[in-house]
BALOBA-1460 file (C-alpha; in Angstrom, 3 decimals):
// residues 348
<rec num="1" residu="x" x="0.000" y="0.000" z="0.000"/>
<rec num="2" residu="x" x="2.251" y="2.577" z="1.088"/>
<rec num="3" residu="x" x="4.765" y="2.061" z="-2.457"/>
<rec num="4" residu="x" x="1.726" y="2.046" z="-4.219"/>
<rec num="5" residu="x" x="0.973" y="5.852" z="-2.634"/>
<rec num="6" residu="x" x="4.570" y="6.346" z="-2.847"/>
<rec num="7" residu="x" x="4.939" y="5.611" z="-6.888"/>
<rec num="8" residu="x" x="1.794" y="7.919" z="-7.393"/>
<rec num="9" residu="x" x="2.799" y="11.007" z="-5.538"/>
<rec num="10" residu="x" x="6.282" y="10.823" z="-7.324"/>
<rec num="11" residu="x" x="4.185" y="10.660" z="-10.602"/>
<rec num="12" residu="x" x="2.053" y="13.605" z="-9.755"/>
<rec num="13" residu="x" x="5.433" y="15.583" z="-8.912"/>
<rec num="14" residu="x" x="6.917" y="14.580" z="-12.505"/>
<rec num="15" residu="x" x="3.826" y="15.628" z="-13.721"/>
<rec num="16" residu="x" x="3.927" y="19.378" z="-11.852"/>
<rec num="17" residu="x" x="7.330" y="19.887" z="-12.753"/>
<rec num="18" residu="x" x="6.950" y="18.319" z="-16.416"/>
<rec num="19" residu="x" x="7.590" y="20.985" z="-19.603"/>
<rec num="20" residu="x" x="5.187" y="20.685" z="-22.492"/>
<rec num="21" residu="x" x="7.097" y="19.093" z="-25.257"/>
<rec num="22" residu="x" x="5.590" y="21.444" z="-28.154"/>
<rec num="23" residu="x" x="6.534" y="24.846" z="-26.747"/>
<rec num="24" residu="x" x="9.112" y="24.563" z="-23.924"/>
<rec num="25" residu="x" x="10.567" y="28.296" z="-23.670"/>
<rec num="26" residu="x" x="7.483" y="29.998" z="-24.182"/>
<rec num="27" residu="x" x="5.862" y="27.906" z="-21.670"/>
<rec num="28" residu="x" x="7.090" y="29.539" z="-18.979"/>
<rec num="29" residu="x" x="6.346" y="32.835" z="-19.667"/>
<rec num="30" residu="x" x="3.443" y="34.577" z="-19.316"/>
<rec num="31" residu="x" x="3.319" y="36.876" z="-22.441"/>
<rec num="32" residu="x" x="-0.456" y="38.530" z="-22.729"/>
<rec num="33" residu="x" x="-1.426" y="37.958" z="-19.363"/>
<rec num="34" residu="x" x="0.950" y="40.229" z="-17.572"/>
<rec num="35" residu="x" x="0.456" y="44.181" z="-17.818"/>
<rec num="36" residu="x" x="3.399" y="44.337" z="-20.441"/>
<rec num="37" residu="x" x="1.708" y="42.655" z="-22.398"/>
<rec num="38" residu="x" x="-1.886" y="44.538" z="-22.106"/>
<rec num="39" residu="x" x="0.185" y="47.879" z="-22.825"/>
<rec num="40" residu="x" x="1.934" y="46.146" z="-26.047"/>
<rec num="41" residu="x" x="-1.648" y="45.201" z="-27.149"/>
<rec num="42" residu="x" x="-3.290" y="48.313" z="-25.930"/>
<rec num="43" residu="x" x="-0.894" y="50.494" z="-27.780"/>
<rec num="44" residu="x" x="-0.528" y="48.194" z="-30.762"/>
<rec num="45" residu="x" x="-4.584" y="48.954" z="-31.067"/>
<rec num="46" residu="x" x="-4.339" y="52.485" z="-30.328"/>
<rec num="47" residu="x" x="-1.780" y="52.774" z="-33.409"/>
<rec num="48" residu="x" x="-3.944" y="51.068" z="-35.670"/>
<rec num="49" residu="x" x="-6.769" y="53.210" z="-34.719"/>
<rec num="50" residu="x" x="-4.270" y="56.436" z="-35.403"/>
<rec num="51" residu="x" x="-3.276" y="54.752" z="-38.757"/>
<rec num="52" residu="x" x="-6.861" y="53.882" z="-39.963"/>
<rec num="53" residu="x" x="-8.030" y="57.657" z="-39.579"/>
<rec num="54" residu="x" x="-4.787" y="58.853" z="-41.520"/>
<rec num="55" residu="x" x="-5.612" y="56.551" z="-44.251"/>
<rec num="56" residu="x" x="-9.408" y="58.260" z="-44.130"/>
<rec num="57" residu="x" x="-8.439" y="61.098" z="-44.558"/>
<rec num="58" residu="x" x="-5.296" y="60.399" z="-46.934"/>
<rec num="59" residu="x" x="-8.384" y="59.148" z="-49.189"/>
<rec num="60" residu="x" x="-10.131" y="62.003" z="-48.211"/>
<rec num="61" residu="x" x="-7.402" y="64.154" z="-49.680"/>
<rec num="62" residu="x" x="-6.970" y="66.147" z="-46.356"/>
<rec num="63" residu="x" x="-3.909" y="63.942" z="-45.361"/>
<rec num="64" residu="x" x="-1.215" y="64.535" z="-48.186"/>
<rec num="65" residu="x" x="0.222" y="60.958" z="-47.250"/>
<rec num="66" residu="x" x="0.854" y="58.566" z="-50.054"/>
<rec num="67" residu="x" x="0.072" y="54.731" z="-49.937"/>
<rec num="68" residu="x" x="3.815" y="54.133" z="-49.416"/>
<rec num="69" residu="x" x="3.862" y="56.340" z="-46.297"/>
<rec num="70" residu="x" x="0.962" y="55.329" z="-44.896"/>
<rec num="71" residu="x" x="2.416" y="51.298" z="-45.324"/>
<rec num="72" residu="x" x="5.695" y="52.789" z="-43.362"/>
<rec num="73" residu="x" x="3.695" y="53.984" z="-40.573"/>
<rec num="74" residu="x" x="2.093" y="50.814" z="-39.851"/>
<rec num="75" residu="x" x="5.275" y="49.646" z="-38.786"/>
<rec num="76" residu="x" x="5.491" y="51.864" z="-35.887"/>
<rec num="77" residu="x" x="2.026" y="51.910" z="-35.200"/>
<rec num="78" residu="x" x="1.396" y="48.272" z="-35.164"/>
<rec num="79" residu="x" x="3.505" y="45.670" z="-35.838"/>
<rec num="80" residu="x" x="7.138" y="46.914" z="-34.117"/>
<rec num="81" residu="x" x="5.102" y="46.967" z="-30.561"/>
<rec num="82" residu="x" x="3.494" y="43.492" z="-31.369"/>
<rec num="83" residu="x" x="7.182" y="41.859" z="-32.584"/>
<rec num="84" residu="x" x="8.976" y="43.590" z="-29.130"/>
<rec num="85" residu="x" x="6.208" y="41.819" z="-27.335"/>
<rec num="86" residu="x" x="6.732" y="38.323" z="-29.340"/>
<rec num="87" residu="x" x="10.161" y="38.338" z="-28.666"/>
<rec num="88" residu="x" x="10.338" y="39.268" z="-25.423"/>
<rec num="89" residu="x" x="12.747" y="37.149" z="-23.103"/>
<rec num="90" residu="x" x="14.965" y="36.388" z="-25.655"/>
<rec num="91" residu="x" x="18.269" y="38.552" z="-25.033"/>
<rec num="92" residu="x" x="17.570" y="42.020" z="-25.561"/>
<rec num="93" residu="x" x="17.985" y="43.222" z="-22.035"/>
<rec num="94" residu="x" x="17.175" y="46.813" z="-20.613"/>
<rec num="95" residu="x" x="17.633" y="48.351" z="-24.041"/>
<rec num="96" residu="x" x="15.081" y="46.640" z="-25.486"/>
<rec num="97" residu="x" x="12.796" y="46.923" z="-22.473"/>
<rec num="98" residu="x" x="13.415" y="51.033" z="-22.719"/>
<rec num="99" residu="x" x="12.526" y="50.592" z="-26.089"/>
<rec num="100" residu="x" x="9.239" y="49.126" z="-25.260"/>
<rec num="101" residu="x" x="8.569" y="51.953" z="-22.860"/>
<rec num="102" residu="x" x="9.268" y="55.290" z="-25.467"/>
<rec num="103" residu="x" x="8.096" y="52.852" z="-28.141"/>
<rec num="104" residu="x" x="4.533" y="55.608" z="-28.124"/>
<rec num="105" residu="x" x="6.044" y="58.576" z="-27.797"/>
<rec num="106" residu="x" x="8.363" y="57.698" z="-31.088"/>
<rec num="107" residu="x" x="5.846" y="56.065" z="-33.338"/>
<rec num="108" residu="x" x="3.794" y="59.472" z="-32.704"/>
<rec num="109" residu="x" x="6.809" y="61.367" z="-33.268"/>
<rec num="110" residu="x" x="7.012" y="58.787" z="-36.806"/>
<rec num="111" residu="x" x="3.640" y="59.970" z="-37.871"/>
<rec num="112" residu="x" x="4.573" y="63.805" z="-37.732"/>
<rec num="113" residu="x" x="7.544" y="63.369" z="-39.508"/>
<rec num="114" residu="x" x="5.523" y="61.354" z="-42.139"/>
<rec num="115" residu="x" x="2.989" y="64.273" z="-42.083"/>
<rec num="116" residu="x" x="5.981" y="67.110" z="-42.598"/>
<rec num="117" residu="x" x="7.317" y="67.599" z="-45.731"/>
<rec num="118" residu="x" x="10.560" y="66.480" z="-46.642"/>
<rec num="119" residu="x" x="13.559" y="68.840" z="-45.207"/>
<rec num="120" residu="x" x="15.435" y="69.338" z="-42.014"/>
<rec num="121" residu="x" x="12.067" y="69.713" z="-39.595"/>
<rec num="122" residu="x" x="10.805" y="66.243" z="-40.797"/>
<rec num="123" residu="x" x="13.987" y="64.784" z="-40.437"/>
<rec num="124" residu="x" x="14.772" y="66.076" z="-36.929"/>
<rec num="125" residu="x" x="11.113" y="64.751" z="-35.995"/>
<rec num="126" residu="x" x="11.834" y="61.247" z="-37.010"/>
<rec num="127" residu="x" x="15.113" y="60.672" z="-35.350"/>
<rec num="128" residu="x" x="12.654" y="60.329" z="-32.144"/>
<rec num="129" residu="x" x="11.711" y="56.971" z="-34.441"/>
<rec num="130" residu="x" x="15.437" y="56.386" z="-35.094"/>
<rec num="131" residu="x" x="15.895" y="56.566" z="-30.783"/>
<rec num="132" residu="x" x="13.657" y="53.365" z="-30.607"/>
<rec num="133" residu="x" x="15.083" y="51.596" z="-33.363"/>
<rec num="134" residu="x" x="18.629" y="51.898" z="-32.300"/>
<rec num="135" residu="x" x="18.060" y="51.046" z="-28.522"/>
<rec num="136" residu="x" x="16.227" y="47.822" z="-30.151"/>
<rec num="137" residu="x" x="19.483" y="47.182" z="-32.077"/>
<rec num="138" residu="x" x="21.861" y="47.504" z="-28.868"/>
<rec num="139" residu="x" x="20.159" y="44.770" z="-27.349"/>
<rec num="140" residu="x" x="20.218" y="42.847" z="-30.711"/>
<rec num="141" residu="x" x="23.877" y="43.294" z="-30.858"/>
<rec num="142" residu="x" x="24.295" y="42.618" z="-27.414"/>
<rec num="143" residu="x" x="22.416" y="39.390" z="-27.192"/>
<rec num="144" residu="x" x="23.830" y="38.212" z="-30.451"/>
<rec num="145" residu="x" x="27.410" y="38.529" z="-28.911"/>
<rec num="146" residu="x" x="26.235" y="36.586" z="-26.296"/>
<rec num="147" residu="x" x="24.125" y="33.390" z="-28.575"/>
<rec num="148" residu="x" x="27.452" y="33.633" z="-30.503"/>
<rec num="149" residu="x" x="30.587" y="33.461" z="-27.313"/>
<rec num="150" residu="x" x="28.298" y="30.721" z="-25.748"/>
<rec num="151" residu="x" x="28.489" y="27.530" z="-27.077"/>
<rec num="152" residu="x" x="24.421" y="26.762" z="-27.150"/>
<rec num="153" residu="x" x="23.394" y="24.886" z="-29.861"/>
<rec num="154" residu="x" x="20.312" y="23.673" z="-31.842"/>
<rec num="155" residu="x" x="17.094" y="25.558" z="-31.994"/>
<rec num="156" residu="x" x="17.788" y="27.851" z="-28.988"/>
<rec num="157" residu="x" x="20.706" y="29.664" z="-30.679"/>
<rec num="158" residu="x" x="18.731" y="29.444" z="-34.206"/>
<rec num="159" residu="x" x="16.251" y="31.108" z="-32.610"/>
<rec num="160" residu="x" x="17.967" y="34.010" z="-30.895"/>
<rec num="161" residu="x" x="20.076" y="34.440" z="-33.751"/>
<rec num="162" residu="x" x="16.725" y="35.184" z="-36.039"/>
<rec num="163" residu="x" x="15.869" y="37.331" z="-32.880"/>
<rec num="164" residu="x" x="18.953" y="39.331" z="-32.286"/>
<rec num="165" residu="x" x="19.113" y="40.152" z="-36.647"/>
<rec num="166" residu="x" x="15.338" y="41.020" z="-36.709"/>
<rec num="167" residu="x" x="16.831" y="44.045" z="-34.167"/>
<rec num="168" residu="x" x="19.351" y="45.077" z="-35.663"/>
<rec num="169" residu="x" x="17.355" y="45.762" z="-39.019"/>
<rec num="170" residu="x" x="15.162" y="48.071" z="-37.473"/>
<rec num="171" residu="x" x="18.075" y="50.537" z="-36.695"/>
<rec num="172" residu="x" x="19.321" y="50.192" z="-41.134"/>
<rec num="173" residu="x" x="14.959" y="50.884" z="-41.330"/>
<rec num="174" residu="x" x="14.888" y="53.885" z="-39.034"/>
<rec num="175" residu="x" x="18.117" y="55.273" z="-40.592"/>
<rec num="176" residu="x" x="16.600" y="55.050" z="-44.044"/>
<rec num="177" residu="x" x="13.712" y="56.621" z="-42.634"/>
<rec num="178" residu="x" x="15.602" y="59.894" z="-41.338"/>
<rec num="179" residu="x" x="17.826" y="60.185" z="-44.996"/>
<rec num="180" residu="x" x="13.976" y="60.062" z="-46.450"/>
<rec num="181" residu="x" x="12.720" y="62.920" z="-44.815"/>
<rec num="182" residu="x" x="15.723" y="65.251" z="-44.682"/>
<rec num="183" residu="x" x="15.429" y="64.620" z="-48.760"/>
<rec num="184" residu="x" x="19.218" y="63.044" z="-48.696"/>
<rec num="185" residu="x" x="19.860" y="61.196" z="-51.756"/>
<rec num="186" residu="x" x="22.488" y="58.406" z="-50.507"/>
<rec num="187" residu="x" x="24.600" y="56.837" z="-53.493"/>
<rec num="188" residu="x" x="22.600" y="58.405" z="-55.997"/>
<rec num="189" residu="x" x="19.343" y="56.566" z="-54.724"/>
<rec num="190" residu="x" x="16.248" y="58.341" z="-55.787"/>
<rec num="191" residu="x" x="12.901" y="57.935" z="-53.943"/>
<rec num="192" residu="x" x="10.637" y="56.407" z="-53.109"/>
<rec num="193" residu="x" x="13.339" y="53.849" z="-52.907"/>
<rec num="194" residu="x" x="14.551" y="55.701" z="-49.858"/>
<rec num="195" residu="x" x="11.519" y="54.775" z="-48.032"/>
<rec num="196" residu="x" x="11.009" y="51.769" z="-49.360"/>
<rec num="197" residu="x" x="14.467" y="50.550" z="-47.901"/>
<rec num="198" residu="x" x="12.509" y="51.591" z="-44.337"/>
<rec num="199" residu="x" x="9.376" y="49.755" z="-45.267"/>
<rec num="200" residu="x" x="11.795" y="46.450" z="-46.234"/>
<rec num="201" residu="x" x="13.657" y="46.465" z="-43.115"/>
<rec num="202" residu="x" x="10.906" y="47.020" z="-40.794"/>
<rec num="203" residu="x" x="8.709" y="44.093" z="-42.078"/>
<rec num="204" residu="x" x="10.710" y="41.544" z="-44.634"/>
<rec num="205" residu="x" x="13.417" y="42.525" z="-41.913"/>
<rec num="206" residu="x" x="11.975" y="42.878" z="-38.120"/>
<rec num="207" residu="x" x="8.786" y="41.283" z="-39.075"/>
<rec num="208" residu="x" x="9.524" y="38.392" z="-40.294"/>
<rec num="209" residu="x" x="12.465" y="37.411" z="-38.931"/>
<rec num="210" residu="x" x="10.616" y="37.873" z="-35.267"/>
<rec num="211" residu="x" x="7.974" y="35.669" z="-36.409"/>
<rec num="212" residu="x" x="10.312" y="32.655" z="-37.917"/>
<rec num="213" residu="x" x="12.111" y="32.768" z="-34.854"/>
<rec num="214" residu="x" x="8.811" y="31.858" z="-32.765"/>
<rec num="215" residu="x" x="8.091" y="28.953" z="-35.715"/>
<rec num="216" residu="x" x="11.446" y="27.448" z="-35.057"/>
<rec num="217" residu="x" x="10.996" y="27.791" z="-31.603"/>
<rec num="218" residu="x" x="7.349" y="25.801" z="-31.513"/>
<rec num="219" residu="x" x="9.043" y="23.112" z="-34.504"/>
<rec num="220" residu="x" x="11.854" y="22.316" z="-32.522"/>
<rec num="221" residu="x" x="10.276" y="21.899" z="-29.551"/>
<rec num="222" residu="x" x="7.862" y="19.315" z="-31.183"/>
<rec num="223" residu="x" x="11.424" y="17.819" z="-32.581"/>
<rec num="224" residu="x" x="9.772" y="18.401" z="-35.636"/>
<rec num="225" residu="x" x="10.842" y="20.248" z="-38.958"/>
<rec num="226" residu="x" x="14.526" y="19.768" z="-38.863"/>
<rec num="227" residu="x" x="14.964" y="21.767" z="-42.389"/>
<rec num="228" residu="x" x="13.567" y="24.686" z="-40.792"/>
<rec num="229" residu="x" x="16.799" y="25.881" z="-39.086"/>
<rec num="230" residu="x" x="19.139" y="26.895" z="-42.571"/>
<rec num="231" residu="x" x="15.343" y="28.581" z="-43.738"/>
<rec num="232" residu="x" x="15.451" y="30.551" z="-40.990"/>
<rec num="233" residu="x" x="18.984" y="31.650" z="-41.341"/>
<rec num="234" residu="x" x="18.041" y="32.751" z="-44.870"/>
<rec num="235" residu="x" x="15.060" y="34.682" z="-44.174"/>
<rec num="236" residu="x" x="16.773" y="36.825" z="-41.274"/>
<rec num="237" residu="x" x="20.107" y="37.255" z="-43.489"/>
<rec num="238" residu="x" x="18.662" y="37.667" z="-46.608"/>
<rec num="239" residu="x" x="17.077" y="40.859" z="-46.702"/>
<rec num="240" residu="x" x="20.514" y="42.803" z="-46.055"/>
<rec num="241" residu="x" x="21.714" y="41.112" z="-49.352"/>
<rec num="242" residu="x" x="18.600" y="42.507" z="-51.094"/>
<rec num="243" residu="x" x="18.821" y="46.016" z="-50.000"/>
<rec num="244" residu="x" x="22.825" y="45.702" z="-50.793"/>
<rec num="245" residu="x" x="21.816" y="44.849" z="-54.332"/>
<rec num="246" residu="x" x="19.709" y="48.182" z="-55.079"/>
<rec num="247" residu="x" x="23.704" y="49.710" z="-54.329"/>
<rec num="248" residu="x" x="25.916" y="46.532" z="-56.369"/>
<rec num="249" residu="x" x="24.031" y="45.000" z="-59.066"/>
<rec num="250" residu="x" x="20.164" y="44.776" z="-60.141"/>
<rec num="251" residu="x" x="21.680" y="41.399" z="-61.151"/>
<rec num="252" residu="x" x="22.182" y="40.671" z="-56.855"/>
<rec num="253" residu="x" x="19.288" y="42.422" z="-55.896"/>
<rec num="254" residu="x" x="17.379" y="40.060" z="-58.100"/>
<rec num="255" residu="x" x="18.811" y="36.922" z="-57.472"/>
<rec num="256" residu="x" x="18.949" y="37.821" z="-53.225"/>
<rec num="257" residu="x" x="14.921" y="38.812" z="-54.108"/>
<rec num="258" residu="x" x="14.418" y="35.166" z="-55.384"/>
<rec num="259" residu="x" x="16.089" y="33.711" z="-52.997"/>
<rec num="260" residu="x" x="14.479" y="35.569" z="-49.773"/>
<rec num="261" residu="x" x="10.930" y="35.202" z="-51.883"/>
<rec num="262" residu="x" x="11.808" y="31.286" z="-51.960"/>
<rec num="263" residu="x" x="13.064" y="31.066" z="-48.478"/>
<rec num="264" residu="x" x="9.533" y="33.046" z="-47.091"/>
<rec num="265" residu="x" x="7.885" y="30.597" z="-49.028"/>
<rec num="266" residu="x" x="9.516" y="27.732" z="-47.231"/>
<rec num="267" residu="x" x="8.779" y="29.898" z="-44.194"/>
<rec num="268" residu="x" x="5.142" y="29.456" z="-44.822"/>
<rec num="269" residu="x" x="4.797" y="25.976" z="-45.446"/>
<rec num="270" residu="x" x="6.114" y="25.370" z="-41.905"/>
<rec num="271" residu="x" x="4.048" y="28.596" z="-40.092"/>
<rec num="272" residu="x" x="1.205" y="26.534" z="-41.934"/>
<rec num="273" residu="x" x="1.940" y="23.041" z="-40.892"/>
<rec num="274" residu="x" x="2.939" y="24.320" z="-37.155"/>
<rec num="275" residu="x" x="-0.389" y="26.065" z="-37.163"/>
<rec num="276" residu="x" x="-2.419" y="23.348" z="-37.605"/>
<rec num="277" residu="x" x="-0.815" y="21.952" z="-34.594"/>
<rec num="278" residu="x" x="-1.740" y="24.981" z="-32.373"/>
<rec num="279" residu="x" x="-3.754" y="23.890" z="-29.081"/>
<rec num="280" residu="x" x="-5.153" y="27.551" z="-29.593"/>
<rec num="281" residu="x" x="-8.403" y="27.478" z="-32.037"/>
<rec num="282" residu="x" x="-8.032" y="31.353" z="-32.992"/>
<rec num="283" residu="x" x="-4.416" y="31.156" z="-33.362"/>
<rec num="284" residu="x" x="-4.574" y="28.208" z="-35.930"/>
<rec num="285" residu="x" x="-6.762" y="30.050" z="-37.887"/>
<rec num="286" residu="x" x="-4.706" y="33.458" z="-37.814"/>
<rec num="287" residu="x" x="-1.183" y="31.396" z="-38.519"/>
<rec num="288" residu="x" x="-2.767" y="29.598" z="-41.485"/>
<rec num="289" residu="x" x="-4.350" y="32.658" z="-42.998"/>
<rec num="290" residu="x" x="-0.836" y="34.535" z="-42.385"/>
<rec num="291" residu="x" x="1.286" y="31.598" z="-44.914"/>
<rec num="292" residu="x" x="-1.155" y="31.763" z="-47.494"/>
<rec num="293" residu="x" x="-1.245" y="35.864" z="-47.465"/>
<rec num="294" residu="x" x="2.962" y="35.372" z="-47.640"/>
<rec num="295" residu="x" x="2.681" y="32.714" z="-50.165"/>
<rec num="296" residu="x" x="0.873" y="35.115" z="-52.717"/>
<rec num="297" residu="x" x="3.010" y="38.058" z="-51.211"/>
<rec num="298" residu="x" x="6.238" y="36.269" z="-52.201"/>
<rec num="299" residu="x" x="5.045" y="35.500" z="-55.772"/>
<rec num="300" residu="x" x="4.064" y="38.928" z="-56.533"/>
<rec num="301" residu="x" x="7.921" y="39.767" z="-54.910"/>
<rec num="302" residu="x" x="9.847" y="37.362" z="-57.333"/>
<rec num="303" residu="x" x="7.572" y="38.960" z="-60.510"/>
<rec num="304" residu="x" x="8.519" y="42.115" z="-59.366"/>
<rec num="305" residu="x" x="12.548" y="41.520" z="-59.314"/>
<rec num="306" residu="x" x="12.408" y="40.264" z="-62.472"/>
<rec num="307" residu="x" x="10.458" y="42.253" z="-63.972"/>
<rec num="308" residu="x" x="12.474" y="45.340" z="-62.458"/>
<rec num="309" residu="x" x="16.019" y="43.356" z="-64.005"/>
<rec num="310" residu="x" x="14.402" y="43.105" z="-67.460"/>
<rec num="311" residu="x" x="12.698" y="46.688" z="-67.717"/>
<rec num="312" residu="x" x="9.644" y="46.434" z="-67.570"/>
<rec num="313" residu="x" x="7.079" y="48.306" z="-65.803"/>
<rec num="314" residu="x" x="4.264" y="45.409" z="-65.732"/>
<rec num="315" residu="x" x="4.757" y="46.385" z="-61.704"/>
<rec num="316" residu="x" x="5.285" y="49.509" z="-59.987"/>
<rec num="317" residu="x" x="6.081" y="50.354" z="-56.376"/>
<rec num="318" residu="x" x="2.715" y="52.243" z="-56.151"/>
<rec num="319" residu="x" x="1.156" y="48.516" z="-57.485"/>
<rec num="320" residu="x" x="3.469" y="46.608" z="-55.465"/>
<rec num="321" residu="x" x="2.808" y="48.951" z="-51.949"/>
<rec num="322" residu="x" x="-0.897" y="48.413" z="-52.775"/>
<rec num="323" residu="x" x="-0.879" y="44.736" z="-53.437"/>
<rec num="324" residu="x" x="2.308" y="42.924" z="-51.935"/>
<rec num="325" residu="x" x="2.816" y="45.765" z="-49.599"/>
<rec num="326" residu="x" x="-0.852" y="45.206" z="-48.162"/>
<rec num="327" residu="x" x="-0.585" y="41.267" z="-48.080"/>
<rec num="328" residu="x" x="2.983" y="41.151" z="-46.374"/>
<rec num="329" residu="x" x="2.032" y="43.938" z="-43.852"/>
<rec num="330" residu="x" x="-1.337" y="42.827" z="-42.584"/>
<rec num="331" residu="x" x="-1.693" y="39.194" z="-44.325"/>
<rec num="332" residu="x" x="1.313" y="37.932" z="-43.065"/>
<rec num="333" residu="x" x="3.491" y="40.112" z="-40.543"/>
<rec num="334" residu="x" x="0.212" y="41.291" z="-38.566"/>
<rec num="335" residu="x" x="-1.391" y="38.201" z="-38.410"/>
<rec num="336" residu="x" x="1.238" y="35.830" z="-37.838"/>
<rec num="337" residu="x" x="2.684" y="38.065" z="-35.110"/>
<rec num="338" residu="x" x="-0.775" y="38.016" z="-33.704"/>
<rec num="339" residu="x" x="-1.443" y="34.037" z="-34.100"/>
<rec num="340" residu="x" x="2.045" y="33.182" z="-32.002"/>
<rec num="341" residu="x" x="0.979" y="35.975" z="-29.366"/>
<rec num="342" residu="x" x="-2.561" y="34.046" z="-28.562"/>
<rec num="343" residu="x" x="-0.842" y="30.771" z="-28.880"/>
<rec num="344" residu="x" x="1.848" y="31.813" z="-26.147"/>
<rec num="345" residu="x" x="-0.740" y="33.520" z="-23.838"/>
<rec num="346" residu="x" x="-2.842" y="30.561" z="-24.039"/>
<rec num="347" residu="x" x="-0.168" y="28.475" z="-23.157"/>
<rec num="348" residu="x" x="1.041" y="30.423" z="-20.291"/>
């Protein structure tokens, strides 16, 4: 009798202390639940409130803010607070954590520089952006000195690899975004491709990168999806190479375009196929809808680059912010930030 009680109370112990196999590191967290989390989401929904009316009245012609611009600012608005909350407790440290804090104030400080016109005001205004995005990249560099002098291995450093890179593009994004509004013309580069280097870095860059991190994270811990890993490294490195290749060669840019358009597309098949494995009904549904929005997104990418290489003006950037723009922004970057995000807090 009594090793009978004995082998079930050790069983219920194993079973207290026992990790859950499919998400281990998030597991222990309690991301959405705690009041970091609320003011992530509360801001993150106060931003998209701010960007809706600007694109009301940018239709309205009151607001004399493009398509392009108003694609930019939902970066700030929306998706950078949602990615600092999604990777939250992976490296970063106090900069990252300060960043959270004046991540408001310098979104709001993004959407007057937006609204100035182009010239030394504008440009002064949006360094208040640039503040946020280079505190982000100290702790980026920071914790990726630290995955990289520690011998970890597998998933884990995978993971805050993708993390620590997704960082460090926002600071190239923010810096595009102050030569944009002071009007500079780096290396002979003309706009809009000024601010279209921000819009890259802060979603095929921060976005995505943040949210293939989380995948890997959730695939490895189900020991599942083993090719996952060198995608990973491609979509977080890949998008320097592309923005490098508007400076080199249109022949790099469009081979590094095909490449990161191919890799995003591998990233989907897993964000799919690890979504239908969520325990969390909502999130399944927002994580599948967010690979087939970057499926179509990265199709309309690779036409694009090869179209651009040849010539031809089949697609513009006004076509591609209104069509590929739209689908990676909201489709994929918004709602797969979003579907990891429930699935975490309903695991914690």
């Amino acid at each position: 009798m009594k090793t009978t009680e004995t082998t079930e109370t050790t069983v219920q112990i194993s079973r207290e202390n026992e990790i859950p196999r499919s998400f281990p590191p998030l597991s222990r967290l309690r991301l959405g639940r705690d009041d970091n989390g609320s003011r992530a989401r509360g801001w993150a929904t106060a931003g998209a409130a701010v960007w809706a009316g600007m694109a009301v009245l940018a239709r309205m012609g009151v607001a004399r803010v493009g398509a392009l611009e108003l694609l930019f600012l939902f970066a700030p608005l929306v998706i950078v607070p949602l990615g600092m909350e999604l990777g939250r407790g992976i490296g970063g440290g106090w900069c990252e954590e300060l960043a959270r804090r004046l991540q408001p104030a310098g979104a709001a400080l993004a959407v007057v520089a937006i609204w100035l016109p182009p010239g030394p005001r504008a440009a002064i205004v949006s360094a208040g952006w640039m503040v946020i995005c280079l505190l982000m990249a100290g702790g980026g560099v920071v914790s990726l000195v630290r995955t990289l002098w520690r011998d970890a291995g597998g998933g884990a450093r995978a993971t805050a690899i993708a993390i620590s890179i997704a960082r460090i593009d926002l600071v190239v994004g923010g810096t595009w975004l102050v030569a944009s509004r002071l009007g500079m013309r780096p290396m002979g580069i003309q706009e809009p491709i000024g601010l279209l280097t921000a819009v890259h870095f802060h979603f095929a860059g921060f976005a995505t990168a943040t949210i293939a991190a989380r995948t890997l994270q959730f695939a490895e811990g189900r020991g599942e999806y083993r090719w996952l890993k060198p995608v990973v490294g491609l979509v977080a490195g890949l998008p320097i190479v592309v923005a490098v290749g508007f400076v080199v060669s249109p022949a790099v840019k469009m081979v590094a375009a095909i490449l990161f358009s191919a890799s995003v597309a591998g990233l989907a098949i897993a964000v799919r196929a690890c979504g239908r494995e969520a325990e969390n009904a909502t999130a399944r549904v927002l994580l599948e809808v967010a690979a087939g929005a970057v499926f179509a997104s990265m199709v309309l990418s690779a036409a694009y680059a090869v179209a651009n290489f040849a010539g031809s003006d089949v697609l513009t950037i006004p076509q591609m912010a209104r069509t590929h723009g739209i689908l990676n922004a909201v489709g994929f970057c918004l709602l797969g930030i979003l579907g990891w995000l429930v699935e975490w807090g309903g695991r914690a």
